[in-house]
TORKE-69086 format. One record per residue (C-alpha): residue in three letters; residue number from 1; x, z, y. Coordinates in steps of 0.02 Angstrom, whole numbers, plus 50000, padded with zeros to 5 digits. Layout:
BEGIN
REC|Ala|NUM|X|Z|Y
...
// end
This chain:
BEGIN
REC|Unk|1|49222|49518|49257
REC|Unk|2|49315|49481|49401
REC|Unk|3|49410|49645|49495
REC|Unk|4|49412|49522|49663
REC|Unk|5|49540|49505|49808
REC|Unk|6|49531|49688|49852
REC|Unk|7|49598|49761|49706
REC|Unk|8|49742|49884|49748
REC|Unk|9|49859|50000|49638
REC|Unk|10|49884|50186|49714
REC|Unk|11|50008|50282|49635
REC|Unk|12|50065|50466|49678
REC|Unk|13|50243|50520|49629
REC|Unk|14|50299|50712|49596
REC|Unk|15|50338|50727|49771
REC|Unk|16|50187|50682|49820
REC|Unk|17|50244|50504|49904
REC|Unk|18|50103|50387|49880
REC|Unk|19|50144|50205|49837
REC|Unk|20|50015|50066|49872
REC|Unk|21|50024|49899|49778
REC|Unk|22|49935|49743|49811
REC|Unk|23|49959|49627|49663
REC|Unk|24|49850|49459|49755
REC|Unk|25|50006|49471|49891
REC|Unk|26|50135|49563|49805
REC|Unk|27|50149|49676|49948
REC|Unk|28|50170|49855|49926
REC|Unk|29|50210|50005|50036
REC|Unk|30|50258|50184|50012
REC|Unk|31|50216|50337|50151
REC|Unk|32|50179|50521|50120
REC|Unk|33|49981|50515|50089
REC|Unk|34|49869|50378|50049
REC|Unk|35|49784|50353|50223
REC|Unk|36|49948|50312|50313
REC|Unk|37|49998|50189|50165
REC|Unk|38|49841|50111|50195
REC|Unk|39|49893|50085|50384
REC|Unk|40|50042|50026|50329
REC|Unk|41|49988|49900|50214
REC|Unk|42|49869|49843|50341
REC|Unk|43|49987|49824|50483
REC|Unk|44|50106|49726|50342
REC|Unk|45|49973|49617|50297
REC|Unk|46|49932|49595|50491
REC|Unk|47|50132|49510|50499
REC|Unk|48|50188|49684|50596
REC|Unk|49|50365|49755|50546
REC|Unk|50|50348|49923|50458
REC|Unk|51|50465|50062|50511
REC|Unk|52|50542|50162|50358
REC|Unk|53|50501|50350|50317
// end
């Protein structure tokens, strides 16, 4: 069974940062809840630079 090209890793530390992988691109991007990663990793996928914090 395939997981597809959509399959992404969410992981939230004791501080509560959550880190989003993407293993098909290698990517991944860290902010302090999962919706903003999510814009993050879209606007990084998109070719945009990503600000830090």
């Amino acid at each position: 069974m395939s997981a597809g090209p959509y399959v992404r890793s969410c992981i939230r530390t004791q501080d509560g940062t959550v880190i989003l992988f993407e293993p098909m691109t290698g990517r991944a991007v860290s902010a302090p809840d999962s919706k903003t990663a999510e814009a993050r990793l879209a606007r990084l996928t998109a070719g945009h630079a990503i600000r830090p914090g």
